[in-house]
C-alpha positions as CSV (number, residue, x, y, z in Angstrom):
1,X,28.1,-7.9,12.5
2,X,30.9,-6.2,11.1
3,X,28.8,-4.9,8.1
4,X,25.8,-4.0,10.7
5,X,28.3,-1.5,12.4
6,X,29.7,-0.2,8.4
7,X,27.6,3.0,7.5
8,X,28.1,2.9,3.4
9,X,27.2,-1.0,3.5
10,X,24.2,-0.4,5.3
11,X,23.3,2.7,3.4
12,X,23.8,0.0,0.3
13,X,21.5,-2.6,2.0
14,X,18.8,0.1,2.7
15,X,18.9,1.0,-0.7
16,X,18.7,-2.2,-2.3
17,X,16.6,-4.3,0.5
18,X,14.8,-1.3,2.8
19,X,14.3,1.8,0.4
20,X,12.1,3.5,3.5
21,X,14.5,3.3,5.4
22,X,17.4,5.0,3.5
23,X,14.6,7.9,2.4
24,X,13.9,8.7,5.9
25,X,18.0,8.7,6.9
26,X,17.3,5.8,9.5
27,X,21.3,4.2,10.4
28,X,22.4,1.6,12.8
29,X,24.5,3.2,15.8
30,X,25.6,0.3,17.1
31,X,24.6,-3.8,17.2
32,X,26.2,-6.5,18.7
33,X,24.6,-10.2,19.6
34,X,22.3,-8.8,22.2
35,X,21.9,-5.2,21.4
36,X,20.9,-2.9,18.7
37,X,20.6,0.7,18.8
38,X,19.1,2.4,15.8
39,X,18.2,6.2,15.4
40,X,16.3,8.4,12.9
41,X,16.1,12.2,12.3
42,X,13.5,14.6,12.3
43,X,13.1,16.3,8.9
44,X,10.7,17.0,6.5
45,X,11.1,13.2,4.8
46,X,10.0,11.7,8.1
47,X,7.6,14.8,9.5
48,X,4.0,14.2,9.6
49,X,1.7,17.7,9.0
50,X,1.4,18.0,12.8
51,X,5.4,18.8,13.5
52,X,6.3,15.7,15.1
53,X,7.6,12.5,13.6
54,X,5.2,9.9,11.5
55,X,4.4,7.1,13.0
56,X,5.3,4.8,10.4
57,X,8.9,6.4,10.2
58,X,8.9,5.5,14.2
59,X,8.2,1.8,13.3
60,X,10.2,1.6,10.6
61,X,13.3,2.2,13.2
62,X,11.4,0.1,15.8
63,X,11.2,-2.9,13.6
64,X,15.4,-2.3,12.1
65,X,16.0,-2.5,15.6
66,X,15.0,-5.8,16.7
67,X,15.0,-6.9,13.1
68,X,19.0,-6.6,13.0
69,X,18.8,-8.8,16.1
70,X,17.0,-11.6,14.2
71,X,18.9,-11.6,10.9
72,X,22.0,-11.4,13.3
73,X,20.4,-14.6,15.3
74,X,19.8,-16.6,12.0
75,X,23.3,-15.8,10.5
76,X,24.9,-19.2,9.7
77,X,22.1,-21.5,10.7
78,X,20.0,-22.5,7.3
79,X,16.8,-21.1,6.3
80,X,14.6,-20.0,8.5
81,X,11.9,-17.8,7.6
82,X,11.2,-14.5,9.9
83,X,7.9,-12.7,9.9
84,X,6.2,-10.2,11.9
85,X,3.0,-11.6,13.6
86,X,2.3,-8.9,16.3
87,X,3.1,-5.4,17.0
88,X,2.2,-2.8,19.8
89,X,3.1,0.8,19.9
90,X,2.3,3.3,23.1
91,X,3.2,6.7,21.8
92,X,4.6,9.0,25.1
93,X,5.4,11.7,24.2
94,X,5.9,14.0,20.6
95,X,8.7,12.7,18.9
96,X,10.1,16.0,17.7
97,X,13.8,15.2,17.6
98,X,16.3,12.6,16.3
99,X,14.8,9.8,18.1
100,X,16.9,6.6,19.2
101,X,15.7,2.9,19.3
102,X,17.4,0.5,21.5
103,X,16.5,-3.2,21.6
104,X,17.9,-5.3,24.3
105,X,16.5,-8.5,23.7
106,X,19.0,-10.5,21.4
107,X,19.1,-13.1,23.7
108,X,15.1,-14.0,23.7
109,X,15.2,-14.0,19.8
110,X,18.7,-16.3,19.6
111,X,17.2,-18.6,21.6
112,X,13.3,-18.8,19.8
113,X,15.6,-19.3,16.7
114,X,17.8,-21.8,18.4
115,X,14.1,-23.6,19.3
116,X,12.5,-22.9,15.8
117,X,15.8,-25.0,14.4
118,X,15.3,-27.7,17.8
119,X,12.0,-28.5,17.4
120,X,11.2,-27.5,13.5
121,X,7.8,-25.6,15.0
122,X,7.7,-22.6,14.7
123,X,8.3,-19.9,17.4
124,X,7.2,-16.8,18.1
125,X,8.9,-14.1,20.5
126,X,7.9,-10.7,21.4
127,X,10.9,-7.6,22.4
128,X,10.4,-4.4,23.1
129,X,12.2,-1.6,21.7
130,X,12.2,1.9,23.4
131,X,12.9,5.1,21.3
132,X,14.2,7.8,23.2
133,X,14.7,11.9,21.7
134,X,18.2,13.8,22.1
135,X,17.0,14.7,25.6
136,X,17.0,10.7,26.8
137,X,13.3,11.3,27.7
138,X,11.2,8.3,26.3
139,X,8.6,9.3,23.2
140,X,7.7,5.7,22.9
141,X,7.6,1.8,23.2
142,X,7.0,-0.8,20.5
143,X,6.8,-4.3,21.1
144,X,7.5,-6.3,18.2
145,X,6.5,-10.7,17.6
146,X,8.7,-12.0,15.2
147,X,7.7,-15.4,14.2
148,X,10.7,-18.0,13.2
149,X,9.7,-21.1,11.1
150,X,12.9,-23.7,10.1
151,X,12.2,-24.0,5.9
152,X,12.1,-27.8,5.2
């Protein structure tokens, strides 16, 4: 967790595992076992032509912030393979500011991992991440399926 919460290590991990993601400036603010809160600016890497922030910049975030979550939840427990399977956005409003993903839902994926490793099925969970601009005001919600599969 300790390396989640380090900027230049996760700087080094974007640039090495999740180039997008250290183009477009996207950091982890803070992560612990149940949270992750994960923000992005707006600037001309991640603006779209219409002045507002490309979509696939906004999902990028969405799926670092529950993604965290997962790697966090398979830490130490063999190898399990993580996919996404499903994914929902509802745009709100225009995402014209730094915006701020927070996913609450460590707890749902420790324990699909904890029954991916149980059973040796795999399961599948789906979170929801909200992004929020510098005003707090909500600009949109993505829900996420991550599918976790216990490697024989």
């Amino acid at each position: 967790m300790r390396d989640f919460n380090t900027v230049w290590k996760m700087r080094l991990f974007f640039l090495k595992r999740l180039p997008s993601c250290w183009f477009w400036g996207i950091r982890v603010d803070a992560c612990d076992t149940n949270t992750c809160v994960v923000s992005m600016p707006y600037r001309w890497a991640t603006q779209n032509p219409f002045r507002s922030t490309y979509f696939a910049a906004l999902s990028g975030a969405a799926e670092l912030s529950t993604g965290t979550l997962a790697l966090l939840a398979l830490t130490g427990k063999g190898k399990i393979s993580m996919l996404i399977t499903g994914f929902e956005a509802k745009f709100i409003k225009k995402a014209d500011t730094r915006t701020t993903f927070t996913c609450n839902a460590g707890a749902e994926i420790y324990a699909a991992v904890d029954q991916a490793i149980a059973t040796g099925t795999g399961q599948e969970v789906t979170v929801l991440t909200t992004g929020r601009n510098t005003r707090g005001d909500v600009v949109c919600e993505m829900r996420l399926t991550w599918s976790f599969r216990k490697k024989a």
